[in-house]
C-alpha positions as CSV (number, residue, x, y, z in Angstrom):
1,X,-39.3,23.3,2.0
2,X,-38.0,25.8,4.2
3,X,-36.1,24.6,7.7
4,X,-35.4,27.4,10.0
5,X,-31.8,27.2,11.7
6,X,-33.4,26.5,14.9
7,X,-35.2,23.8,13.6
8,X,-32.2,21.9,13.4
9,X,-31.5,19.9,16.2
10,X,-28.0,18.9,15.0
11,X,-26.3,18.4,11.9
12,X,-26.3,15.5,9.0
13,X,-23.7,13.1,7.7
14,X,-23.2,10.5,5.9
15,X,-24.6,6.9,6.5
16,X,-23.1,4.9,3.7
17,X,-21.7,5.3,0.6
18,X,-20.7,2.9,-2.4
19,X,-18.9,2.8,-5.7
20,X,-17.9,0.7,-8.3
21,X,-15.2,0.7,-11.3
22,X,-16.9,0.4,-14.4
23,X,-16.8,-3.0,-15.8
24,X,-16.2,-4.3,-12.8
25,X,-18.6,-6.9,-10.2
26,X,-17.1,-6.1,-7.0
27,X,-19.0,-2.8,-5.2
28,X,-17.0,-1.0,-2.7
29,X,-18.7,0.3,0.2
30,X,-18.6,1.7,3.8
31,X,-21.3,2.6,6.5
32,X,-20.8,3.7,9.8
33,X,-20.4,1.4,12.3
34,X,-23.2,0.2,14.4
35,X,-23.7,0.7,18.3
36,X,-23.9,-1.9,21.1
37,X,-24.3,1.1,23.8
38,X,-27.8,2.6,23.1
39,X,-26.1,5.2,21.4
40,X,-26.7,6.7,18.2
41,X,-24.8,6.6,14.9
42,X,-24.2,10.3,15.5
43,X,-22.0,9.6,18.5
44,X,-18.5,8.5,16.3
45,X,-20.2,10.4,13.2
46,X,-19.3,10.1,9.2
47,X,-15.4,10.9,9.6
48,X,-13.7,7.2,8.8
49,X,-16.5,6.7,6.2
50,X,-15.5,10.0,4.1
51,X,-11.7,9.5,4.5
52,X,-12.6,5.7,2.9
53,X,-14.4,7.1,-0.2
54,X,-12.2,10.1,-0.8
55,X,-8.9,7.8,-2.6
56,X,-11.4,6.2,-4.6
57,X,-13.0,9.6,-5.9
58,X,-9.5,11.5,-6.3
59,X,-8.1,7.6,-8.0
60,X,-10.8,8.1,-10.9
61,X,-10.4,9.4,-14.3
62,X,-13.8,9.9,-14.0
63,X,-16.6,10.0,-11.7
64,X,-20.2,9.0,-12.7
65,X,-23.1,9.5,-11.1
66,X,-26.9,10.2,-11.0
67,X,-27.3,14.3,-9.7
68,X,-23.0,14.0,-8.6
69,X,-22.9,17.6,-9.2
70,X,-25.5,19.5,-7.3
71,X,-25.8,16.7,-4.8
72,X,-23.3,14.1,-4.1
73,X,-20.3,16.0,-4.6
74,X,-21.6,18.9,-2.6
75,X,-22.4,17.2,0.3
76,X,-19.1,15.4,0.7
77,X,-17.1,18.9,0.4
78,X,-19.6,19.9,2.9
79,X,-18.2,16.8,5.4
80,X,-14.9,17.3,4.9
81,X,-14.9,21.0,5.6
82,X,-16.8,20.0,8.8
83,X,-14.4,17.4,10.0
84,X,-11.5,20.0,8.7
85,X,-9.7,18.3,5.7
86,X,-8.2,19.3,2.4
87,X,-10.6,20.1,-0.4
88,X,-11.3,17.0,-3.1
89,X,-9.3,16.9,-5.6
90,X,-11.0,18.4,-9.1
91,X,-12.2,15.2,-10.9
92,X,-14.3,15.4,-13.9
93,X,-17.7,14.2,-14.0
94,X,-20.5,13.1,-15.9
95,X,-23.6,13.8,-14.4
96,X,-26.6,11.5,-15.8
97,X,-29.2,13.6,-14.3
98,X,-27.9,16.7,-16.0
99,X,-26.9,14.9,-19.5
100,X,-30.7,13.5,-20.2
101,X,-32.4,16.7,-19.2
102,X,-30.1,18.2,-21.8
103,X,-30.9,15.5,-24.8
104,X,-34.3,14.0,-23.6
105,X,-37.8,15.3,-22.5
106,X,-38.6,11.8,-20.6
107,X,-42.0,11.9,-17.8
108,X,-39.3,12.0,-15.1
109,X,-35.8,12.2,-14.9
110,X,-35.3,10.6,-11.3
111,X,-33.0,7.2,-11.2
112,X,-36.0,5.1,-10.4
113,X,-38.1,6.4,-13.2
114,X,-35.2,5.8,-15.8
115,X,-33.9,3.0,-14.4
116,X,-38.1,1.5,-15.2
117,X,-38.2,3.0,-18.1
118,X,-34.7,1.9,-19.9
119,X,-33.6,-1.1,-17.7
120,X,-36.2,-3.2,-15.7
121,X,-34.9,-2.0,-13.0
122,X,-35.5,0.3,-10.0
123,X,-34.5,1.5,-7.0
124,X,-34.6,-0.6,-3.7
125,X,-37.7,1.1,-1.3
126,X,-36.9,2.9,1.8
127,X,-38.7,4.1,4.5
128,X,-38.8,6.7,7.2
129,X,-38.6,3.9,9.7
130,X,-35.2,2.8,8.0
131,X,-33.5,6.1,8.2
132,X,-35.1,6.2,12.1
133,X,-33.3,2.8,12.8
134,X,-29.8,3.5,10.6
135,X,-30.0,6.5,12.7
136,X,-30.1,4.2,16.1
137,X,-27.2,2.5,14.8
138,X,-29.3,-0.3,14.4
139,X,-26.8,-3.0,13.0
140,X,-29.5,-5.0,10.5
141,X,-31.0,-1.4,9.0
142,X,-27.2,-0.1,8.4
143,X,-26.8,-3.4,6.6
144,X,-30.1,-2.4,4.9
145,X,-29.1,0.7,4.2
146,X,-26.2,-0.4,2.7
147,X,-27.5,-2.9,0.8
148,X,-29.9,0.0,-0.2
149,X,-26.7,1.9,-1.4
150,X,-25.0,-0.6,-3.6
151,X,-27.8,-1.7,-5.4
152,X,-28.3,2.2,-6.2
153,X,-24.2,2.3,-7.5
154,X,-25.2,-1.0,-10.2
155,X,-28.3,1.1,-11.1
156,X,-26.5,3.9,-12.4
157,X,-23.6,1.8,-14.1
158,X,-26.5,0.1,-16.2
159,X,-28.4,3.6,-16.9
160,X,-24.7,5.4,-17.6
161,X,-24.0,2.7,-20.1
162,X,-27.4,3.0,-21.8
163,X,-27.2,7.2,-21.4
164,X,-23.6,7.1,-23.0
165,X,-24.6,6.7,-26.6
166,X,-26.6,9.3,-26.7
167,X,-24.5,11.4,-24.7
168,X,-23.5,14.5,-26.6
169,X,-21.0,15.6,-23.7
170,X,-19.3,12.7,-22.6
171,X,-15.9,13.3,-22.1
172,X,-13.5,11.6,-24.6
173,X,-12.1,8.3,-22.7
């Protein structure tokens, strides 16, 4: 769908992020903080939330994750040229979207489809109300969101480790 410029009445940033070490039952995470003075989010923006998640990305030996490549990754580059820090580091990746399009021909490719399909599991429902509310700085929809956000990160460690079998360009660990 195409968004003309001046359709835009201001930018986007991050909400929350979350990530995980392999193996491990602790989930890191961050959100923006939430307002008491009828301001939005948008006000203090994404800035301490990217320089939080950064260390962890540049710490990996590898980062994992569901569309990382054309999405995730992107976007954060996209934040830190905005807020006018260095470049990422070059991590290697394994992109799950990517690596079952390339080995499988499943009905759908998306995490909540796979995660149905291979683990019982799906992805927590959102809706437009949320993202309205998160934007607010609502304090109990940022926790939401978050919430939202973590249970996404334990999706895609289950679907990685089921994907990585079959995997016929994982990187050598």
């Amino acid at each position: 769908q195409y968004v003309g410029i001046n359709q835009i009445e201001r930018d986007w940033m991050f909400l929350c992020w979350s990530a995980k070490w392999i193996g491990s039952d602790e989930v890191l995470w961050d959100s923006v903080k939430p307002r008491n003075d009828g301001e939005d989010v948008f006000y203090e923006g994404d800035r301490s939330i990217i320089e939080t998640l950064v260390p962890l990305l540049e710490e990996a030996d590898l980062i994992v994750g569901q569309n990382i490549d054309r999405f995730d990754l992107r976007k954060i580059r996209a934040r830190r040229m905005v807020h006018g820090m260095e470049p990422l580091a070059d991590v290697p990746t394994f992109d799950t979207l990517t690596e079952m399009r390339r080995i499988a021909k499943h009905s759908s490719h998306k995490l909540d489809w796979m995660g149905k399909a291979l683990l019982g599991d799906q992805k927590q429902k959102t809706d437009y109300d949320l993202w309205l509310d998160c934007e607010r700085g609502d304090a109990k929809a940022l926790e939401t969101m978050a919430d939202y956000c973590c249970h996404d990160t334990c999706l895609t460690e289950d679907y990685y480790l089921r994907l990585r079998p079959w995997a016929v360009r994982h990187p050598n660990l």
